[in-house]
LUMROLO-475695 format. One record per atom (N, C-alpha, C, O): x, y, z; residue number from 0; chain. Coordinates in nm, 3 decimals. Example, Ala and Ser with C-alpha at 12.3 -4.5 7.8 and 13.67 -1.06 7.14 Angstrom:
BEGIN
ATOM         X         Y         Z   pavo   marlo
ATOM     1.319    -0.569     0.780      0       A
ATOM     1.230    -0.450     0.780      0       A
ATOM     1.320    -0.330     0.780      0       A
ATOM     1.424    -0.332     0.846      0       A
ATOM     1.285    -0.225     0.708      1       A
ATOM     1.367    -0.106     0.714      1       A
ATOM     1.290     0.003     0.787      1       A
ATOM     1.341     0.114     0.804      1       A
This chain:
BEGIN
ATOM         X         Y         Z   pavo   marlo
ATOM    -0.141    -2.239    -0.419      0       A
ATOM    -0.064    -2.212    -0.539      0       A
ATOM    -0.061    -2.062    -0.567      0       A
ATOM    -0.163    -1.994    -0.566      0       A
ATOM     0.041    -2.022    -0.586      1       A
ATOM     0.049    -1.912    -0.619      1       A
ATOM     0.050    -1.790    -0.749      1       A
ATOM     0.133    -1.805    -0.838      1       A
ATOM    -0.031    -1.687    -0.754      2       A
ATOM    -0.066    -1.690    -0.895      2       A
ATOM     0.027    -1.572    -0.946      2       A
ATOM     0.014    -1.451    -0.927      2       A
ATOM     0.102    -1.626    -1.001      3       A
ATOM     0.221    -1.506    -1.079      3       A
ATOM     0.209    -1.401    -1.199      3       A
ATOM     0.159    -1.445    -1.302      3       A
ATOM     0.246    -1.281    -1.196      4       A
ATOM     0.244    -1.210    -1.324      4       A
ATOM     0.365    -1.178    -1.322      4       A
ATOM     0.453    -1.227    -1.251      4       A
ATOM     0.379    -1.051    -1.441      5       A
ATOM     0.514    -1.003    -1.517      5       A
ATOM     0.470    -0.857    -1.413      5       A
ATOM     0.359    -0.829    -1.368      5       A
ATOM     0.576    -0.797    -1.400      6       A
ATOM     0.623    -0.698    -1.276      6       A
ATOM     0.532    -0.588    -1.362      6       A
ATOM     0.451    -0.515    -1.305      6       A
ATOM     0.552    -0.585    -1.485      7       A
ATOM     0.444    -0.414    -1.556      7       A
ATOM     0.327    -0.465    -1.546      7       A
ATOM     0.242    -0.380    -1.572      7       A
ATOM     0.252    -0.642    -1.500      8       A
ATOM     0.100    -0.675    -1.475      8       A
ATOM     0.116    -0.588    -1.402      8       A
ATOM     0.087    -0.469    -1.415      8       A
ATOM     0.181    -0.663    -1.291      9       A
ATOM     0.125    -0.581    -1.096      9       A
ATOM     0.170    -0.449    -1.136      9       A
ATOM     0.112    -0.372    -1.059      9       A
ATOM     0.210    -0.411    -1.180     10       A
ATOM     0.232    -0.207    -1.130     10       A
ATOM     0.075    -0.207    -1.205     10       A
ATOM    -0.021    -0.205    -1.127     10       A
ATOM     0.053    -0.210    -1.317     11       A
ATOM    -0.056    -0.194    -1.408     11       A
ATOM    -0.146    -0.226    -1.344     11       A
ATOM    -0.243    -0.159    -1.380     11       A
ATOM    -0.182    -0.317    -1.237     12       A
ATOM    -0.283    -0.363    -1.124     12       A
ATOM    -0.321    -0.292    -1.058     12       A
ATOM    -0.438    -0.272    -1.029     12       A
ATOM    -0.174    -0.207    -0.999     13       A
ATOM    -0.207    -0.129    -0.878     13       A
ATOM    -0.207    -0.015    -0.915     13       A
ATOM    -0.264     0.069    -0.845     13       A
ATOM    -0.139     0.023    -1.043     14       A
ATOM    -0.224     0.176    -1.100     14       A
ATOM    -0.319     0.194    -1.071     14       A
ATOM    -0.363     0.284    -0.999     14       A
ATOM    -0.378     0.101    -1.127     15       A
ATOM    -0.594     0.103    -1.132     15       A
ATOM    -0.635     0.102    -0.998     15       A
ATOM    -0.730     0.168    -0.955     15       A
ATOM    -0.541     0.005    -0.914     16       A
ATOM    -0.597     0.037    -0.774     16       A
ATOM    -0.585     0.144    -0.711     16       A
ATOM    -0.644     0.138    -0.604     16       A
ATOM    -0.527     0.257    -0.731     17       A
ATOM    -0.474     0.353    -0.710     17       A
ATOM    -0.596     0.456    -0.791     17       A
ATOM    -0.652     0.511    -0.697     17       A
ATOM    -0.628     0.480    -0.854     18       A
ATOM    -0.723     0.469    -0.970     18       A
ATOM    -0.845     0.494    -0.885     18       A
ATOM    -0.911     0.596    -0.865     18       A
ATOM    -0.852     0.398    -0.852     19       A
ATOM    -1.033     0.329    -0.790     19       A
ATOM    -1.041     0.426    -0.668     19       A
ATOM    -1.141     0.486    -0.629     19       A
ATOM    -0.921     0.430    -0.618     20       A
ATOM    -0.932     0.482    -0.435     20       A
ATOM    -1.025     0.636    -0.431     20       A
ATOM    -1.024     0.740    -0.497     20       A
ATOM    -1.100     0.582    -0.318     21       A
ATOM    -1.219     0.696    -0.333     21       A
ATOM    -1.179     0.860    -0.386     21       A
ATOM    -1.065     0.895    -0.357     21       A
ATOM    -1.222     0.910    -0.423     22       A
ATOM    -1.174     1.069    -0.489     22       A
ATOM    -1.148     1.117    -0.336     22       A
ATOM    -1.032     1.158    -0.333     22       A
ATOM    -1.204     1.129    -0.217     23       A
ATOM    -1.172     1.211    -0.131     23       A
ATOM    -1.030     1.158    -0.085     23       A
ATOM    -0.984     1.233     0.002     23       A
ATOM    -0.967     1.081    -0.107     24       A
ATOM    -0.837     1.011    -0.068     24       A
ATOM    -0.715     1.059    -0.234     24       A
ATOM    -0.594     1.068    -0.256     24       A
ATOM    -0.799     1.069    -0.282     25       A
ATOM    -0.703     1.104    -0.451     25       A
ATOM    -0.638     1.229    -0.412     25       A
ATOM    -0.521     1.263    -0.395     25       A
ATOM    -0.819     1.321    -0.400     26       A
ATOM    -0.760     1.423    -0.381     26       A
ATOM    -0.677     1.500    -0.313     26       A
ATOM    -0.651     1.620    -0.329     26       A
ATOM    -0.628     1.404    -0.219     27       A
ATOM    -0.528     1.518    -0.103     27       A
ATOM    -0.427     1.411    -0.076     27       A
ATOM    -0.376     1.418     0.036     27       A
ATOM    -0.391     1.328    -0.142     28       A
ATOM    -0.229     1.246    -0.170     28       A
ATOM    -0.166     1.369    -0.248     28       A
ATOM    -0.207     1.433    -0.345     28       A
ATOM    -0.045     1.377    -0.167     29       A
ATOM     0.083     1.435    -0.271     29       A
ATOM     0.210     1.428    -0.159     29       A
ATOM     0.220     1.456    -0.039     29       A
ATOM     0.295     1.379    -0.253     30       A
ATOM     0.407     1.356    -0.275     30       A
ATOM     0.479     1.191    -0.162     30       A
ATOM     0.562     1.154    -0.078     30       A
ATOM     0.345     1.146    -0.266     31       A
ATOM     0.371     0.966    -0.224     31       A
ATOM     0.361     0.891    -0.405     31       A
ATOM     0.292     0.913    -0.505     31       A
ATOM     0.502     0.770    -0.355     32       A
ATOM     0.514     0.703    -0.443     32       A
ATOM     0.504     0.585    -0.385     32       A
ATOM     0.533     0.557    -0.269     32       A
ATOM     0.431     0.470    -0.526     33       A
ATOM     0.439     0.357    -0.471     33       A
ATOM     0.541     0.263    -0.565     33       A
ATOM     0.547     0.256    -0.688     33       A
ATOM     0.595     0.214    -0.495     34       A
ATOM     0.659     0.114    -0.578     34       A
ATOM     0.660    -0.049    -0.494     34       A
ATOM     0.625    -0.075    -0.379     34       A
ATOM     0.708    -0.128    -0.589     35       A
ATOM     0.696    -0.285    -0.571     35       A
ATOM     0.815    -0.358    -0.577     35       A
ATOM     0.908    -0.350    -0.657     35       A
ATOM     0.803    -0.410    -0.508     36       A
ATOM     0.974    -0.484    -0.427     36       A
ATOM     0.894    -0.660    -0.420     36       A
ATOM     0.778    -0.693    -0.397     36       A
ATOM     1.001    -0.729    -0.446     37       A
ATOM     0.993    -0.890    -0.479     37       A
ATOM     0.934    -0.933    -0.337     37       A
ATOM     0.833    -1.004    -0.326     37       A
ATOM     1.024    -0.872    -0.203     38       A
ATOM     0.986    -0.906    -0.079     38       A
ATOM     1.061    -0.838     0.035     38       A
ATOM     1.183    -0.827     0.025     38       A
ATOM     1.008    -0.798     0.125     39       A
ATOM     1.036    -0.732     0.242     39       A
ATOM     1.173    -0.743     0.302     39       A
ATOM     1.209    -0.859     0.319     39       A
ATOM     1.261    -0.649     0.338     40       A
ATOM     1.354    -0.708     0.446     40       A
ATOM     1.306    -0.727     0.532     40       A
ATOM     1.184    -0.719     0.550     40       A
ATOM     1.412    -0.766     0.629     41       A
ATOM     1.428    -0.829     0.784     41       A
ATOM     1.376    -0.718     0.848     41       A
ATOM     1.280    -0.755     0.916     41       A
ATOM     1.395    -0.593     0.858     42       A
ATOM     1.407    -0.493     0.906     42       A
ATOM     1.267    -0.411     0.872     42       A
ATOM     1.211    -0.337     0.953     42       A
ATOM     1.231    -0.433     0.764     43       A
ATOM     1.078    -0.385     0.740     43       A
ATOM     0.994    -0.481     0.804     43       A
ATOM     0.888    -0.433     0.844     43       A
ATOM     1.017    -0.647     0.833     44       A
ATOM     0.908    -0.683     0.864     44       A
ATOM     0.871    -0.693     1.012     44       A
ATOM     0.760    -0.719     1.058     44       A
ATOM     1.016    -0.662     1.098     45       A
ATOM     1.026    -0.645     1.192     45       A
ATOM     0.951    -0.527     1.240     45       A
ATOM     0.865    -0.549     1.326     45       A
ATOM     0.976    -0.350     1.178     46       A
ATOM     0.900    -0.305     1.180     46       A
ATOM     0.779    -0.269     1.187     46       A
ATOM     0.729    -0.178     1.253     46       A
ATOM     0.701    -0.390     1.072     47       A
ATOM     0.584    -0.399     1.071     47       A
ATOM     0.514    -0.510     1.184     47       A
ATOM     0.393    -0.503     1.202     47       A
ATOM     0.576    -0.588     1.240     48       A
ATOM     0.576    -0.685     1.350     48       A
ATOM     0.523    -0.784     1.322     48       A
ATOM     0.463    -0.841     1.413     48       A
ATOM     0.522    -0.843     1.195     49       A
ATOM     0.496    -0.941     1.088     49       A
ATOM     0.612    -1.021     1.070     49       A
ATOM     0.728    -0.981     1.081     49       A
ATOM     0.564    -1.162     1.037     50       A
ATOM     0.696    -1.251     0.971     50       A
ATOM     0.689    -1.202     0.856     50       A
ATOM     0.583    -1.166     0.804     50       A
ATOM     0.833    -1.193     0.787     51       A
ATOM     0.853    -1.072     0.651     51       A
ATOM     0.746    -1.194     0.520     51       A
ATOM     0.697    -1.145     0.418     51       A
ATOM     0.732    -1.318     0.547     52       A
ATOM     0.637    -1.310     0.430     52       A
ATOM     0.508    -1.342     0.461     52       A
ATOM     0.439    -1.422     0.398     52       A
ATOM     0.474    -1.278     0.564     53       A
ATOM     0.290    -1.220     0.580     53       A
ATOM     0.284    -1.081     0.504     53       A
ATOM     0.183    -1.031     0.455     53       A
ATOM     0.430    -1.021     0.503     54       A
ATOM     0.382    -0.864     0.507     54       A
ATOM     0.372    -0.851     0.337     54       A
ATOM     0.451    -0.893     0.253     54       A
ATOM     0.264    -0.789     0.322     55       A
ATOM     0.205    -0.776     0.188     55       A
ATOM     0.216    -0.618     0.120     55       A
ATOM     0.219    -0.599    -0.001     55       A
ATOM     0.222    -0.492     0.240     56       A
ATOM     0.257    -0.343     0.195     56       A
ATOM     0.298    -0.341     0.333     56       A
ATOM     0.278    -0.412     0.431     56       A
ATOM     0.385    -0.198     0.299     57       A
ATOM     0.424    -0.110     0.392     57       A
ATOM     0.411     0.012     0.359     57       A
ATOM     0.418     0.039     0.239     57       A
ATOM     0.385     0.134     0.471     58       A
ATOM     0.413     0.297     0.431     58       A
ATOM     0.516     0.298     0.504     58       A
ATOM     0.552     0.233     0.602     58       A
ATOM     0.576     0.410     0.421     59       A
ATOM     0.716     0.462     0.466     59       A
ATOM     0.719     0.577     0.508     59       A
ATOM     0.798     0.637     0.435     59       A
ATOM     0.675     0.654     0.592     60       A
ATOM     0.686     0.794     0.636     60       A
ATOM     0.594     0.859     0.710     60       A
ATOM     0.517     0.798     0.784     60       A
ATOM     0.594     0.995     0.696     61       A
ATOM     0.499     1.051     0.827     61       A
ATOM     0.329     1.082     0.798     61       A
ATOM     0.319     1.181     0.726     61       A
ATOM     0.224     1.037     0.825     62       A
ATOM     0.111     1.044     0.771     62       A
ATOM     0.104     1.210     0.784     62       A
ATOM     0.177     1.281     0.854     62       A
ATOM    -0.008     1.253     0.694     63       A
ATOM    -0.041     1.319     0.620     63       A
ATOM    -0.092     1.439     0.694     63       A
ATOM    -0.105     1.550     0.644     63       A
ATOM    -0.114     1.413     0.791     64       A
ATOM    -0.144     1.516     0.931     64       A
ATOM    -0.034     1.567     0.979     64       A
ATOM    -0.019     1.689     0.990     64       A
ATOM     0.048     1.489     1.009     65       A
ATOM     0.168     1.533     1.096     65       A
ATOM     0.220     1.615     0.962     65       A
ATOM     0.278     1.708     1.020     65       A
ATOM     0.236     1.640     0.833     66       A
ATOM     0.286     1.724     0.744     66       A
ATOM     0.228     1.885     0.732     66       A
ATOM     0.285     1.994     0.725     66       A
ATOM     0.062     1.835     0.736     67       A
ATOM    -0.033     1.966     0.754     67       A
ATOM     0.047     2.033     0.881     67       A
ATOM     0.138     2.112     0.859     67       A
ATOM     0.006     1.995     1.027     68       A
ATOM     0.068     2.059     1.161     68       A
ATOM     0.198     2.100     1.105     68       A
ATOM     0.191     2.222     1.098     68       A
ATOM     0.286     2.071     1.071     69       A
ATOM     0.426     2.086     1.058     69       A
ATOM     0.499     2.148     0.931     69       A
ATOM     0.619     2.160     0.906     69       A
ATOM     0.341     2.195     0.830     70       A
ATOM     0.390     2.264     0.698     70       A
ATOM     0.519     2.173     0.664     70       A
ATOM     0.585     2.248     0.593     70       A
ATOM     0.578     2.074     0.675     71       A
ATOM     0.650     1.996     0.638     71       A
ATOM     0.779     2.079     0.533     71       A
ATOM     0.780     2.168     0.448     71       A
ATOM     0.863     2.002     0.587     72       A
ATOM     1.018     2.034     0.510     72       A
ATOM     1.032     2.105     0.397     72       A
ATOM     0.961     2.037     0.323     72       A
ATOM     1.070     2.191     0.333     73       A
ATOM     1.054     2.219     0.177     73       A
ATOM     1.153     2.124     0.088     73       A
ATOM     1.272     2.107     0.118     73       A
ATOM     1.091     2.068    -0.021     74       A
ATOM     1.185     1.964    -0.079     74       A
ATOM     1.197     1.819    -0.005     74       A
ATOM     1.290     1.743    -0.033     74       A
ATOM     1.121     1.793     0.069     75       A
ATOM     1.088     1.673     0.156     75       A
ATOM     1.120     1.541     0.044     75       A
ATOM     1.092     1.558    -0.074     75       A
ATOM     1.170     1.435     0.081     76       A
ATOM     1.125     1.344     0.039     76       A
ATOM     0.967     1.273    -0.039     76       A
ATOM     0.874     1.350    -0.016     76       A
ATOM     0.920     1.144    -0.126     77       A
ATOM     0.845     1.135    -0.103     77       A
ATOM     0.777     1.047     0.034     77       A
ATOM     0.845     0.979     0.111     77       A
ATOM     0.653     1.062     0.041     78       A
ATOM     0.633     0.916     0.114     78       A
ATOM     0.610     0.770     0.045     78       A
ATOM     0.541     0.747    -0.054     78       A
ATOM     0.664     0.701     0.102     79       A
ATOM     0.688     0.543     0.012     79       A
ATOM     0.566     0.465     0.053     79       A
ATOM     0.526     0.479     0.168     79       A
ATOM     0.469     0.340    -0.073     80       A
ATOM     0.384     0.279    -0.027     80       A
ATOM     0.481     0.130    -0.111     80       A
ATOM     0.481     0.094    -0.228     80       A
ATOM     0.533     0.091    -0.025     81       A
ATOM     0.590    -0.037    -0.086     81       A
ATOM     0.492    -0.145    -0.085     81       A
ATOM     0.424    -0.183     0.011     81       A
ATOM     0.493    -0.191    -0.211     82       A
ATOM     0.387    -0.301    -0.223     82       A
ATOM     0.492    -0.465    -0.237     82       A
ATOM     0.571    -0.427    -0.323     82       A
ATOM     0.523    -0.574    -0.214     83       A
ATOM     0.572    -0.697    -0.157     83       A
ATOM     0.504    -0.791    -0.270     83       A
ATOM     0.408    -0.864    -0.249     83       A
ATOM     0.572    -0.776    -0.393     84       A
ATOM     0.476    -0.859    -0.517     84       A
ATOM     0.458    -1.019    -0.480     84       A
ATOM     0.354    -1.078    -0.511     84       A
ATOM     0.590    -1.102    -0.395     85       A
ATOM     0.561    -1.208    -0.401     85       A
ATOM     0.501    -1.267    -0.275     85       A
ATOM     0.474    -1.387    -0.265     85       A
ATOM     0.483    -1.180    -0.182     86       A
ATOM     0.403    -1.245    -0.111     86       A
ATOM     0.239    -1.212    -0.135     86       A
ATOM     0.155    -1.289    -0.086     86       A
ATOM     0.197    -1.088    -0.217     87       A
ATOM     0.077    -1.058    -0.267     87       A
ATOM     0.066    -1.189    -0.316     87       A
ATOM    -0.018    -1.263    -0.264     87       A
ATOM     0.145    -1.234    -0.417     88       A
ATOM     0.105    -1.355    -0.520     88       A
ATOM     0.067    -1.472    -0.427     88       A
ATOM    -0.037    -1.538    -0.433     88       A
ATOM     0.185    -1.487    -0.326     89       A
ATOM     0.192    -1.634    -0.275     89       A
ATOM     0.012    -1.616    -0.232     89       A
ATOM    -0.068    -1.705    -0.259     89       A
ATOM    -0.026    -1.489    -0.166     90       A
ATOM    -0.189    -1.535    -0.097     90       A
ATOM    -0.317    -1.565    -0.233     90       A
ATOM    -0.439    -1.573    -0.237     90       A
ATOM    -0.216    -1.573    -0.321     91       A
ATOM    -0.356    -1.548    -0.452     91       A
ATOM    -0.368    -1.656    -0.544     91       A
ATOM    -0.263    -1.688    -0.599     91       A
ATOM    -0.479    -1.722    -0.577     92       A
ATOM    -0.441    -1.832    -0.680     92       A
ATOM    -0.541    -1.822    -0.849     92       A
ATOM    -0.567    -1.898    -0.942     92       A
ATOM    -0.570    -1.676    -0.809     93       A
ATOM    -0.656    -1.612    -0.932     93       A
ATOM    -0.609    -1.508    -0.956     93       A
ATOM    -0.554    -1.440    -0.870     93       A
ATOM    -0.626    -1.463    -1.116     94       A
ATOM    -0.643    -1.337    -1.113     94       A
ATOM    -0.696    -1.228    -1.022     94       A
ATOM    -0.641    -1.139    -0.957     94       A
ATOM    -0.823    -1.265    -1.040     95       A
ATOM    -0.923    -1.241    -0.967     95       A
ATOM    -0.879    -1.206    -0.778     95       A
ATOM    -0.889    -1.109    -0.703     95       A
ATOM    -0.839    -1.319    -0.769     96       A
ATOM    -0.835    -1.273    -0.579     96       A
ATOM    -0.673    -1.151    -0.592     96       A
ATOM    -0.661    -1.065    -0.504     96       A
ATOM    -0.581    -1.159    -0.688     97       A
ATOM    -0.424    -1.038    -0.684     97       A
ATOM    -0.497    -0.963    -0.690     97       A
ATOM    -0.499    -0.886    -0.594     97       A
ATOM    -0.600    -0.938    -0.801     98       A
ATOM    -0.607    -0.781    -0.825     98       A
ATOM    -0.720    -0.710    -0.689     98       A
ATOM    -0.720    -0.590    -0.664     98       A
ATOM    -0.813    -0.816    -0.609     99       A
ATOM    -0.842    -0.805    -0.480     99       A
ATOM    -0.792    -0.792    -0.396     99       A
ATOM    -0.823    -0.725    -0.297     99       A
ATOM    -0.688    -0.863    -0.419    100       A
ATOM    -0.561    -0.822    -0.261    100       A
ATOM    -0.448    -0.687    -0.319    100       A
ATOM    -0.391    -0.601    -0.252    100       A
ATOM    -0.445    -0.709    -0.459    101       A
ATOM    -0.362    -0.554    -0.395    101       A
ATOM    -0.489    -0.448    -0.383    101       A
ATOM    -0.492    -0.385    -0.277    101       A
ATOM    -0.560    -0.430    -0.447    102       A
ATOM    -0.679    -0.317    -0.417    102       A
ATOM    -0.669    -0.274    -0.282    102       A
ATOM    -0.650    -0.158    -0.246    102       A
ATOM    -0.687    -0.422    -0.172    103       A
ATOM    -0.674    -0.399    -0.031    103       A
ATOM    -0.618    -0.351     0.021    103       A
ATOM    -0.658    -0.283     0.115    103       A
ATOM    -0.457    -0.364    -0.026    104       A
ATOM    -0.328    -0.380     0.015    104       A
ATOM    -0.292    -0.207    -0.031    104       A
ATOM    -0.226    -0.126     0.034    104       A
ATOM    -0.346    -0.191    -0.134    105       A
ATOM    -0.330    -0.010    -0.158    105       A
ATOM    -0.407     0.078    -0.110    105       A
ATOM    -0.424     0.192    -0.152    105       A
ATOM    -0.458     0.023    -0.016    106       A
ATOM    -0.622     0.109     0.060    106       A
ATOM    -0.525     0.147     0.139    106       A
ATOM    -0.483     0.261     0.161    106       A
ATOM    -0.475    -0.005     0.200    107       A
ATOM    -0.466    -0.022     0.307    107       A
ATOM    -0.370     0.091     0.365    107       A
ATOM    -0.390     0.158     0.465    107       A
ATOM    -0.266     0.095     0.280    108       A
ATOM    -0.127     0.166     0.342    108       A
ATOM    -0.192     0.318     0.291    108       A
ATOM    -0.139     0.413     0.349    108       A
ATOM    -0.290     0.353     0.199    109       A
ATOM    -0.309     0.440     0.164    109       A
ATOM    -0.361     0.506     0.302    109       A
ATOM    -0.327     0.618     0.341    109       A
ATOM    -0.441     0.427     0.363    110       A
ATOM    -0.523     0.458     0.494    110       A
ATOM    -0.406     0.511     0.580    110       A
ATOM    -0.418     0.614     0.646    110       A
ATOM    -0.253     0.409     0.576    111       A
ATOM    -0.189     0.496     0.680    111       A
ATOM    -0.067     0.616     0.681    111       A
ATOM     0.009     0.674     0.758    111       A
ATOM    -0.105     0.609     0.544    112       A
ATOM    -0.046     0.747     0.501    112       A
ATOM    -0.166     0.899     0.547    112       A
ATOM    -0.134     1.014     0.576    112       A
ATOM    -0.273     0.850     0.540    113       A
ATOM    -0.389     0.944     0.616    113       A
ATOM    -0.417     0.919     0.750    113       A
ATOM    -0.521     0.968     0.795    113       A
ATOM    -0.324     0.833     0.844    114       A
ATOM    -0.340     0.842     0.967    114       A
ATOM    -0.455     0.787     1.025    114       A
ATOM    -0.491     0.807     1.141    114       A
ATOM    -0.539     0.682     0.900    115       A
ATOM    -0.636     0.624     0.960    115       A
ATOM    -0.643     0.501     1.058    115       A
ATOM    -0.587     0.401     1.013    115       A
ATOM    -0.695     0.489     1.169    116       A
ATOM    -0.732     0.386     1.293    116       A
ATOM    -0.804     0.237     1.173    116       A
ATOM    -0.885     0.220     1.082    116       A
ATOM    -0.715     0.169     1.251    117       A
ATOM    -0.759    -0.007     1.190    117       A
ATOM    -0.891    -0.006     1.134    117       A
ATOM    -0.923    -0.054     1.026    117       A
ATOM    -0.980     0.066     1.234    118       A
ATOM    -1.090     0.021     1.248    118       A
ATOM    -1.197     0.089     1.113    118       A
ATOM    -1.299     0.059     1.051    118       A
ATOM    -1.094     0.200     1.122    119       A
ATOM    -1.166     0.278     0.935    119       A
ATOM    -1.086     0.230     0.883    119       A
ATOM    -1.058     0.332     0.819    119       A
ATOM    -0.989     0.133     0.835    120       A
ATOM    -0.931     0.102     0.762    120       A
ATOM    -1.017    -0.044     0.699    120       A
ATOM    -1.047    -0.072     0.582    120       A
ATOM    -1.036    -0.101     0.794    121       A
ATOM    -1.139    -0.255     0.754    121       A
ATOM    -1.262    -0.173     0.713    121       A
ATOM    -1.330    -0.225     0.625    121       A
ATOM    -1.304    -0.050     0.763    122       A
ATOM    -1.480    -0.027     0.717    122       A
ATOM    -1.415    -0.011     0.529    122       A
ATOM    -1.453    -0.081     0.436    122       A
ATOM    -1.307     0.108     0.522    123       A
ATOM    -1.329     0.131     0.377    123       A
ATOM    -1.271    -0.030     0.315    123       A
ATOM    -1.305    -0.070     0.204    123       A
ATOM    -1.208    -0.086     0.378    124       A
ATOM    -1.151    -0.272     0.289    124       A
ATOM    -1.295    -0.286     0.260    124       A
ATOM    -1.331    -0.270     0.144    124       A
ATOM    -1.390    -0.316     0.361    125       A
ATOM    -1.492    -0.371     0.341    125       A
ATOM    -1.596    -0.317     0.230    125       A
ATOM    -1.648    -0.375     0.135    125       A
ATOM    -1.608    -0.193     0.274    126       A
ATOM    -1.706    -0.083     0.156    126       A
ATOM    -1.648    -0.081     0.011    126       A
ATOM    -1.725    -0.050    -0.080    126       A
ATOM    -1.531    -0.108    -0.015    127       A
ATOM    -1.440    -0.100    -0.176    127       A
ATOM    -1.565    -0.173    -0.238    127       A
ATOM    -1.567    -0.201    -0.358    127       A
């Protein structure tokens, strides 16, 4: 069963999750936005190599290294962390487990906006 809120819950969710993310990750995000979309296209989930309703976030752009090397564009775009509200919901049947899965789910893409390997990506899921 799936546990539903009002669209200003989940942003208000993932503020805080956003919020929580360790200070050494706060401090050196800029010029990423996240926003929340009902559900994935065809084309994002393909991307992500997911059936589009497994996929729970996506990042949109070039991690955070490749900007340093490349002093990056002036006036660049931001980078996008799309968060997928209804398939977050469909995996959740508590409060309790949404505001756990997006926490995850904003690490997560946060991790690959910093170019982090899977494998530090599950240590910090796990350490939250």
């Amino acid at each position: 069963m799936a546990y539903r809120v009002k669209e200003a819950d989940f942003k208000a969710i993932a503020a805080k999750a956003l919020d929580g993310l360790p200070g050494k990750f706060r401090r050196r995000m800029e010029n990423v936005v996240v926003v929340v979309e009902d559900y994935p296209s065809a084309d994002d989930a393909a991307s992500a190599g997911v059936p589009a309703q497994e996929l729970l976030g996506l990042f949109h752009g070039a991690a955070r290294l490749e900007h340093e090397w490349s002093g990056g564009p002036p006036g660049r775009l931001p980078e996008r962390i799309v968060l997928y509200k209804r398939n977050i919901e469909a995996d959740c049947s508590t409060k309790k487990e949404l505001v756990e899965e997006i926490r995850l789910t904003v690490l997560h893409e946060v991790g690959h906006y910093f170019g982090l390997s899977v494998e530090d990506l599950e240590k910090y899921e796990t350490d939250g």
